[in-house]
C-alpha positions in Angstrom: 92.6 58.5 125.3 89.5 59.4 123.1 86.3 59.8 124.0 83.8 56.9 123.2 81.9 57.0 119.9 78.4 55.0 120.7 77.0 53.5 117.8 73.2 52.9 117.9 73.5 49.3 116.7 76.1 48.7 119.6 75.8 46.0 121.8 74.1 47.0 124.6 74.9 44.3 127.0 77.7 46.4 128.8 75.5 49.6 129.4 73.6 47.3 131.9 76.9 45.7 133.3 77.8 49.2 134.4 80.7 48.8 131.9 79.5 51.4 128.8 82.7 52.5 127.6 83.5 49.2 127.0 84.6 48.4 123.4 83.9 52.1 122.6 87.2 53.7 123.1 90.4 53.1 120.4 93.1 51.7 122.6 90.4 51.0 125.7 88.8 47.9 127.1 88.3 44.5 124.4 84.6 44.4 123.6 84.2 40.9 124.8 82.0 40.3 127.6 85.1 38.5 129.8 88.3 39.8 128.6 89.7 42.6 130.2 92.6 43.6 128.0 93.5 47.2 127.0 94.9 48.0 123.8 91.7 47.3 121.8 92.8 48.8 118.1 90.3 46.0 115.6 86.8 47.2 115.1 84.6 44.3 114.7 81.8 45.3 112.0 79.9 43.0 113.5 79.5 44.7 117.1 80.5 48.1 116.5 83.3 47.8 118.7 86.5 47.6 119.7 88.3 44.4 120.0 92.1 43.3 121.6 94.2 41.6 119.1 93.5 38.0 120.4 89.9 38.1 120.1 89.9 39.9 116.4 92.1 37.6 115.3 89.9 34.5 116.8 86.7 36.2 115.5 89.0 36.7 111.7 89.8 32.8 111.6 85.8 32.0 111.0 85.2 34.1 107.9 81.8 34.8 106.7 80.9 35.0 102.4 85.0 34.9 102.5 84.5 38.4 104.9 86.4 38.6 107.8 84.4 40.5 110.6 87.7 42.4 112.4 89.5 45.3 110.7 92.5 46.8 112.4 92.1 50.4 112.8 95.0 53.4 113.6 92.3 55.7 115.6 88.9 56.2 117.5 86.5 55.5 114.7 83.7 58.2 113.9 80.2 57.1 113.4 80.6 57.5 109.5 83.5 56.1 109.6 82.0 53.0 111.4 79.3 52.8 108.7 81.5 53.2 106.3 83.3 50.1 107.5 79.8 47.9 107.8 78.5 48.9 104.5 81.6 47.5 102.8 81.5 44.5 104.6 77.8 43.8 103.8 78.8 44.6 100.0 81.8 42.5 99.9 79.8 39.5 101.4 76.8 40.2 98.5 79.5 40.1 96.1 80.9 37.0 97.2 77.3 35.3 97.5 76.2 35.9 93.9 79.3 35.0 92.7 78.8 31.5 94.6 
């Protein structure tokens, strides 16, 4: 398994749970504060994390400026990587708002 990549907008909840890998590692833990599941491969752009495919997919059925939040991924995620990912979101959902 990787090792976690922390992004400094992260939620920070789990670091005081005791749990701070959670939703850090490709394949580890689901981001979610209750679920337990393994096998976390969608990045939400949202929380800088790693979500199972149940709670991506939940998160995807609520879009936002026609933007899903939840982008499946086929490896641990580097920081640029996971900036990358944000910044497109954030322009995609500008895009969709002045075309509105």
């Amino acid at each position: 398994m990787a090792d976690p990549v922390f992004h400094s907008s992260r939620y920070p909840k789990h670091n005081e749970q005791g749990r701070g890998n959670k939703g850090q590692i490709f394949g580890g833990e689901c981001n979610r504060t209750r679920c337990t599941a393994h096998g976390a491969t969608w990045f939400n752009r949202g929380t800088y994390a790693y979500e199972c495919e149940q709670h991506a997919k939940g998160a995807n059925a609520f879009p936002t400026d026609g933007q899903v939040p939840c982008v499946e991924t086929d490896g641990q995620l580097t920081l640029d990587m996971m900036n990358f990912y944000v910044t497109e979101l954030k322009a995609k959902m500008a895009m969709h708002r002045k075309a509105q």
